[in-house]
N, C-alpha and C positions, 0 to 999 in steps of 0.2 A: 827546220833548217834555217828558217827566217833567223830565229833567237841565237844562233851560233854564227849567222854573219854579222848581226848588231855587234855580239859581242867581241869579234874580231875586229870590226869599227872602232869600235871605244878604244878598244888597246891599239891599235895603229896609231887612231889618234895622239894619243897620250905620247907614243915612241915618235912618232913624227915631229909633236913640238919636239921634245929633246934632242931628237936626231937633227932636225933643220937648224936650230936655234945653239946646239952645242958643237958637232962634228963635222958643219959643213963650213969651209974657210973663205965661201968667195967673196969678193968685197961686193959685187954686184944685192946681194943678197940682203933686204933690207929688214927692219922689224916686221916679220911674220907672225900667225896665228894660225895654229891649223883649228878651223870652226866645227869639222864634219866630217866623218870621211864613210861614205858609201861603199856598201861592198856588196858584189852581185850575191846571191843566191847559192852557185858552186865553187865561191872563194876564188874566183880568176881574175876577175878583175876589181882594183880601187879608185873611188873616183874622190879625193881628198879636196877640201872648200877648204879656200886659206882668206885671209884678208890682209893685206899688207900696208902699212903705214905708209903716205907719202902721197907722191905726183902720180901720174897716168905712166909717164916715163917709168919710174920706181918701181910702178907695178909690171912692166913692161919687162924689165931690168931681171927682176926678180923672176919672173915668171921662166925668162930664159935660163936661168941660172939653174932651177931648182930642175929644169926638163933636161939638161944635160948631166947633173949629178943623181938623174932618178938611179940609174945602175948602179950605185954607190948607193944611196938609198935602201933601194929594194934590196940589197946585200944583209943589209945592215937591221932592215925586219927582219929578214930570214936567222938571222941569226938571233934575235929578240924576242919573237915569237913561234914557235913549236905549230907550224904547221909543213903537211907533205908537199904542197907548193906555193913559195908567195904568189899574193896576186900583181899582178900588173898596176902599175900602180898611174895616175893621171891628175893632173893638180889644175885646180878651176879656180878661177877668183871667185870669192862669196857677192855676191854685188847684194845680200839681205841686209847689209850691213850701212851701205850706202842707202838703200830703200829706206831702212827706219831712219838714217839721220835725216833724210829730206823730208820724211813725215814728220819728222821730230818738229825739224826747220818752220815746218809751212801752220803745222798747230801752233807753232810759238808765233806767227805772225800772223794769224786770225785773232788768237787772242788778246796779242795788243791793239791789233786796230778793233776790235769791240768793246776795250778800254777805253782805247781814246774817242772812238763812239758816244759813250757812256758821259763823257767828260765834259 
């Protein structure tokens, strides 16, 4: 059952960038990414990782945007993919994204000051 919710994952995902990024109009709605999207066990619920471009507001902005057009969304799986019910669907900011650039950040600044150490 595990292997049939992954792969209902993948394909949401895939339809979700398209669905968020081509049919939905609001201007709220900034450059999005869906990164992930979890799917319980019984196909009921989705729990969809996006990361969005921008300020804390932008994410803020967006995040309202995209939980008010879910019914319109979830319409628009249902129609895309061929199952007996969609699941519910829940949008989380990815914060793994922010994670690696501050590890990114903080190795790029050990490394030069062990440069400039060296020096």
């Amino acid at each position: 059952m595990k292997v049939r919710a992954n792969r209902v994952g993948e394909q949401m995902k895939k339809e979700l960038g398209d669905i968020i990024g081509r049919k939905i109009k609001d201007p709220r709605i900034g450059f999005v990414t869906v990164t992930d999207v979890q799917v319980s066990g019984d196909l009921q619920l989705a729990k969809a990782y996006i990361s969005i471009l921008g300020d804390a507001e932008q994410r803020e902005n967006t995040l309202k945007a995209l939980a008010k057009a879910k019914g319109f969304i979830r319409s628009e799986i249902g129609q895309r993919i061929r199952l007996r019910k969609t699941p519910e669907i829940s949008f989380e900011f990815d914060e793994s994204i922010d994670y690696g650039h501050r590890i990114e950040t903080l190795l790029h600044e050990i490394n030069k000051d062990s440069h400039e150490a060296e020096e």
